[in-house]
N, C-alpha and C positions, 0 to 999 in steps of 0.2 A: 635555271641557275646552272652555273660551271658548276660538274661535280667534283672539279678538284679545288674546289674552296669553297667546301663545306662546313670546314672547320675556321673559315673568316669572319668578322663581323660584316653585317649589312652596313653601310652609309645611316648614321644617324640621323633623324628627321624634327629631334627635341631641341626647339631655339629656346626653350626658358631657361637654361643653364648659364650660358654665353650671354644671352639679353639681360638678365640679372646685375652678372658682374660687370659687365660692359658700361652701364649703368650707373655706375660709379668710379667712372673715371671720364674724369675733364674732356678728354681727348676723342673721345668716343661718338662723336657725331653722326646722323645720318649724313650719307654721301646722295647725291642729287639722282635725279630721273631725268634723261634729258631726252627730251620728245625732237628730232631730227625730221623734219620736213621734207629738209634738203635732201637727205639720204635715204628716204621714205620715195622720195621724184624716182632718185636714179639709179635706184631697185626696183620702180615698178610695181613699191609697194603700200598698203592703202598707210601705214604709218611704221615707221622703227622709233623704239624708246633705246635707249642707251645707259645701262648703267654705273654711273660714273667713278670709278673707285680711283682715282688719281691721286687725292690730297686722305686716303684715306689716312686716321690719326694722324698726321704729319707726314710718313710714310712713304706716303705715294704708290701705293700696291693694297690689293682684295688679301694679300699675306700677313698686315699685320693685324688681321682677326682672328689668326690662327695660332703662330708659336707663342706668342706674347700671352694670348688667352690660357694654353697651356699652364706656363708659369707661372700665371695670376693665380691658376684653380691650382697646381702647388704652394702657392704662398696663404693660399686659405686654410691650407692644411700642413702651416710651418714646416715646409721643405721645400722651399724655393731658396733661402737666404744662405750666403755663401756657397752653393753650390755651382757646380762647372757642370752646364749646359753642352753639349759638342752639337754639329750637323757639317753637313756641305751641303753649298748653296751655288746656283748659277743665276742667285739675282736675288729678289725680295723677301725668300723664306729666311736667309743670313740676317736681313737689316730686322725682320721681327722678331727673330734669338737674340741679337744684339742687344733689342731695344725692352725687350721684357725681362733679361735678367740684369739690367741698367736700374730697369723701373724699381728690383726687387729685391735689390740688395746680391743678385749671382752672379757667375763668369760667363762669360761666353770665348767657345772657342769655333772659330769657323772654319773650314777646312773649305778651300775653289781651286777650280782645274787651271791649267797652266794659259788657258784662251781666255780664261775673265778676263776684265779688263783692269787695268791697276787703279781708274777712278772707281772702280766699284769695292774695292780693296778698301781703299780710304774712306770710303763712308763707313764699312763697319768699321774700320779703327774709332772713326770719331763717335762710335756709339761705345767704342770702349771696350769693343769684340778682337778678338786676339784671331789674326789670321795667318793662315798654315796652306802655301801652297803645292797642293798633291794629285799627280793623275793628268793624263790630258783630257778626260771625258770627266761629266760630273759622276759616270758612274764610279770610277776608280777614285774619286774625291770622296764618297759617301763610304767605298771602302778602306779609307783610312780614318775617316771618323770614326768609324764603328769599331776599328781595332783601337784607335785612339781611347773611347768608351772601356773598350774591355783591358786595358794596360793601365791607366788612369783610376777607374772608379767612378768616371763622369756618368751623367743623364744625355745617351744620344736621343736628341729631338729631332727626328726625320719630317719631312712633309711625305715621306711614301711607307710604305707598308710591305713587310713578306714576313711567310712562313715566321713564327715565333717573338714577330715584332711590329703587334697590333694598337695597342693600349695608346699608347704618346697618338699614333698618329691619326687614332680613330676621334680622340680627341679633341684634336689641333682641328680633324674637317668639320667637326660640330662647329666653332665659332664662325667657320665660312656660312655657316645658314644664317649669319644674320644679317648680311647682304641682302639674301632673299626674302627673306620676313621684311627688310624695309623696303624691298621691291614691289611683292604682295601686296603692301599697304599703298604703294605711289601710285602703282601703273592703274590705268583707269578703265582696262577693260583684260579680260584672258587672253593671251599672248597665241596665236595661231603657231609659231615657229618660235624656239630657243635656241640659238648657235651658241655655243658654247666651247671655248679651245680650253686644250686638255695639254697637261706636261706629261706627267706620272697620275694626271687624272684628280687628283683632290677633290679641288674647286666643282671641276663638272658633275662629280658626283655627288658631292653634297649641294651643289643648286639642282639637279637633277632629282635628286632625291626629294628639295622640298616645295619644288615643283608638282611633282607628282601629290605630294601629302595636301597642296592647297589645291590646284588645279585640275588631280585627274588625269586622265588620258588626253583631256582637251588638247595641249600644248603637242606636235612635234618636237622632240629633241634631236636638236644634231651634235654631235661631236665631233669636234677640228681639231687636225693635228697636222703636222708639217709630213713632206713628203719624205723627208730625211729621215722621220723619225716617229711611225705609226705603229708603236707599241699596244696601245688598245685595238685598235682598228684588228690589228695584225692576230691578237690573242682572242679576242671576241671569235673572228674566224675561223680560228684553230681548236678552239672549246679549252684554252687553256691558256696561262700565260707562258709571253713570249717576250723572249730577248731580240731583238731587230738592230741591225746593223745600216750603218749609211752614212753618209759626209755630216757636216758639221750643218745648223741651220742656223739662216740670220733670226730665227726665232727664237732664239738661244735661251728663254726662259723653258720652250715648250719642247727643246732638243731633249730628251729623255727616251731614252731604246729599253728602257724597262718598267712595265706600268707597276702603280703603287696595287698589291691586291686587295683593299678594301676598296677601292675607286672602279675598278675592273670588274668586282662582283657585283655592284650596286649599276656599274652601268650597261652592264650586258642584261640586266634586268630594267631600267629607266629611260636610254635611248632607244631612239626610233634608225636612225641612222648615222654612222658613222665613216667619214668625210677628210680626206687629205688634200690641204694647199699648196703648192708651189712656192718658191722661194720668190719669184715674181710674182705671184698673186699675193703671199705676205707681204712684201715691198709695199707692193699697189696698195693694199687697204690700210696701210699706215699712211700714205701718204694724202691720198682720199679723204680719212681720218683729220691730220694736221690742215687741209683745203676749208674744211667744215670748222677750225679754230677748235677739233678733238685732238692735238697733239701725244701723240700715245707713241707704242713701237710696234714693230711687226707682231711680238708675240700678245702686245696690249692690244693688238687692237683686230687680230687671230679672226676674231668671231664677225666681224666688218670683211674683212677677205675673204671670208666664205660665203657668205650672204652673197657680194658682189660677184665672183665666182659659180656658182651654181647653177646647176640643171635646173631650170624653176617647174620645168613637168615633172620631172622626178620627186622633186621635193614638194610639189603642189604648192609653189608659190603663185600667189596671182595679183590682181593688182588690190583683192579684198583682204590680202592675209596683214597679221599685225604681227612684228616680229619685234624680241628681247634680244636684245645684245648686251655682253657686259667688256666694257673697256677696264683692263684690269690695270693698268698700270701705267705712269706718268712714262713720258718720256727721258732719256737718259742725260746724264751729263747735268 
């Protein structure tokens, strides 16, 4: 364990909370298991499954199991309804603030850096999300939500985590286990290899995590992150978190220079390795991806670019290993 987050939460590995409420709403579907052959050829390896999170609730991203969940488990305990939600977003975590305080009767305010794109802008309008453009990185976008939060009175719902501000977001990673739990149930045999791309880390930590709680040690986990921007990689290293500096990535979900610390302590204990792409190898595996009728993006499709990428002696890939990928998110536009 880092001993300077000691005083963190671990990554939660309890999906009855989330699978409950989930449960009860229309929208809440398993997303598919998609066994690639094709991509299984030309890896060299004996199978890849693909987890499909595209059309998750309407959505189109593995993100809205997360804020939306959040504000559900508030609205169970009558404090969701007219309240003003804040975050900043550089893609998916915005449209599931949007869309859970829509659902719940709250506001949403969303704060993105001056490189979003203004079609992304416009989706959360049409959710109803009030957006605030601040910062040219998402980090200085999240620092003006959170003064936003503290001038206001709002609820900041972060997808990351520091020092004094665990609670929301340890919460928000529990509903990402329920991907995995309906992974657990599809895939048909123990996954040899997990890639997994990381932003601020959430996602891979809570699949990492309940990876481990069903699996074991069986599974390799890797951890992807873009070359621009390998804040875990980089703090794992150092036995501490780190702030990492770098150009801008066409991965622009997974562009994040500061890891979330509940995602960072649970993965410096859950990964096996930890693994940076190239902006031409992200390209490649999106496009690879879209070749296969997987239409995704570089940062959806993160865990496909390292696979294809990879030392396969290093990583003990061979042509017997079965490898999990999770394609997080729809392509854009």
């Amino acid at each position: 364990m880092i001993a300077a987050l000691s005083q963190i939460p671990w990554p939660s590995n309890d999906v009855k909370r989330p699978m409950s409420l989930l449960a009860k709403c229309p929208e809440a579907s398993e997303t598919p298991l998609v066994n690639s052959k094709e991509l299984a050829t030309r890896a060299g390896v004996a199978s890849v499954f693909l987890k499909d999170e595209r059309e998750r609730m309407g959505l189109g991203s593995f993100k809205a199991l997360g804020a939306a969940y959040v504000i559900a488990r508030d609205a169970e305990n009558g404090k969701a309804r007219e309240r003003t939600y804040v975050t900043a977003s550089a893609g998916n975590h915005g449209l599931s603030v949007a869309a859970g305080a829509r659902a719940f009767g709250a506001n949403a305010v969303v704060f993105i850096a001056e490189t979003v794109p203004e079609a992304f802008a416009e989706r959360l309008r049409s959710l109803g999300a009030v957006v605030r453009r601040e910062g040219a990185i998402y980090e200085e976008s999240m620092a003006a939500a959170a003064n936003a939060a503290n001038e206001n009175g709002w609820a900041l719902l972060s997808d990351s985590s520091w020092e004094g501000y665990v609670e929301r977001p340890h919460t928000l990673m529990e509903g990402y286990l329920v991907l995995m739990e309906e992974t657990v149930r599809q895939i048909p045999q123990t996954p040899s290899h997990i890639f997994l791309q990381a932003g601020v880390g959430g996602l891979a930590a809570a699949a990492a995590a309940y990876a481990r709680h069903a699996w074991g040690d069986a599974p390799r986990i890797v951890v992807v992150e873009p070359e621009a921007a390998p804040a875990l990689f980089t703090s794992v290293n150092h036995g501490g978190p780190v702030v990492t500096e770098g150009p801008s990535s066409c991965m622009g979900r997974l562009d994040c220079k500061e890891p979330s610390l509940i995602a960072l302590k649970g993965l410096a204990r859950d990964a096996d390795t930890f693994m940076t792409i190239s902006e031409t190898e992200g390209l490649r595996g999106a496009d690879v991806a879209a070749r296969l009728g997987l239409e995704s993006t570089p940062s959806g499709a993160a865990g496909l670019s390292a696979l294809l990428a990879a030392n396969k002696d290093a990583l003990d890939l061979s042509e017997t290993s079965n490898v999990l990928l999770i394609l997080s998110e729809g392509p854009e536009g």
